[in-house]
Residue, then its C-alpha position, 0 to 999 in steps of 0.5 A: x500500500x506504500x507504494x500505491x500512495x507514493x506512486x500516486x502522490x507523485x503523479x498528483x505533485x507533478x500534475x497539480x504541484x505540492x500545494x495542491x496535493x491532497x490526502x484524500x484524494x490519493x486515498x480515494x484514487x488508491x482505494x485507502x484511508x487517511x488512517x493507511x496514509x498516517x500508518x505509513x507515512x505520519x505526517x505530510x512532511x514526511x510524506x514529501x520527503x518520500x516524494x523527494x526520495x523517488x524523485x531524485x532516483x528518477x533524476x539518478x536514473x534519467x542521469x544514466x539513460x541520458x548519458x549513454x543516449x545524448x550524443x548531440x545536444x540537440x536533438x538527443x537531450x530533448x529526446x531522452x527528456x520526453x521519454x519521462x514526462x512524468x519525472x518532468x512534470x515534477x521537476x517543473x512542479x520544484x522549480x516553480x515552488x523553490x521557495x521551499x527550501x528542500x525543493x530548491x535544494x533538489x532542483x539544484x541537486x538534479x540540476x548539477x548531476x546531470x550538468x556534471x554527468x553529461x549536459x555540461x559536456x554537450x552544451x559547451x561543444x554545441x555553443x563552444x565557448x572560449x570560457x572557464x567551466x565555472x563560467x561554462x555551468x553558470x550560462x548552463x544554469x542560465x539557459x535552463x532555468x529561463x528553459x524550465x520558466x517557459x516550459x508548459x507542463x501540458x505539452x512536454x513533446x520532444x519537438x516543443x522542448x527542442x525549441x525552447x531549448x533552441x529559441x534559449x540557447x539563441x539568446x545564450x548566444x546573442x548574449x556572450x556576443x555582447x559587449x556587456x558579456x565581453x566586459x564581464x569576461 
């Protein structure tokens, strides 16, 4: 019963995001009572760490599956996104509530294995900057959170997340031939 709440709850925090979460209606969908969600999990506090838990072995698993699949920035990074709306859904949900401290600090957790693993290595020989790693992560990170800012969680396909991918990198790029850019350097 454990792992019909949890799998559950995660859909209904992906779909409608962690304020919106409802015990009851996880108990309803599930065929359980409030009673089987405290014997389980005693508090919705602890319930969300669970949700965290999961979700950060989907971000673990997503990190090995993209690694082997993305040879190329784009089309392949896009491609092997679409495959897990669900774990995208989730991920825009903490991205969106980063207010809370525990989201944030998982959505920068994800964020940085996958640019550790593979994404940093992919982005900087599709934009081939002439630049510091550090400096390579911070418009990494840039270019992902204006991407994670535009993203609708309704339409998650691999074409619609290519270009929005495609329409940031461009400003990305726009941005590093500035002279703003030039003087920061």
């Amino acid at each position: 019963m454990k792992e019909q709440w949890l799998k559950k709850g995660y859909e209904q925090f992906a779909k409608a995001g962690p304020q919106n979460l409802s015990i009851s209606q996880i108990g309803k969908a599930i065929g359980a009572s409030r009673s089987s969600f405290y014997h389980h999990f005693g508090d919705l506090e602890f319930f969300f760490d669970e949700l965290l838990a999961a979700h950060w072995e989907a971000c673990q698993e997503f990190d090995r599956t993209a690694r082997e699949n993305c040879k190329n920035l784009i089309p392949d990074l896009y491609r092997e996104l679409a495959k897990y709306p669900l774990s995208l859904q989730f991920h825009i949900q903490l991205f969106r509530n980063r207010s809370t401290p525990s989201f944030n600090y998982l959505f920068l957790k994800a964020f940085e294995s996958s640019a550790r693993n593979f994404a940093l290595r992919l982005f900087a020989e599709n934009l081939k900057p002439n630049l510091p790693e550090n400096d390579v992560y911070n418009l990494w990170l840039t270019l992902c959170e204006a991407w994670y800012s535009r993203l609708d969680p309704n339409d998650l396909s691999a074409t619609t997340l290519q270009n929005q991918g495609e329409e940031v990198l461009k400003s990305i790029s726009f941005f590093m031939d500035s002279k703003l850019f030039r003087q920061l350097g």
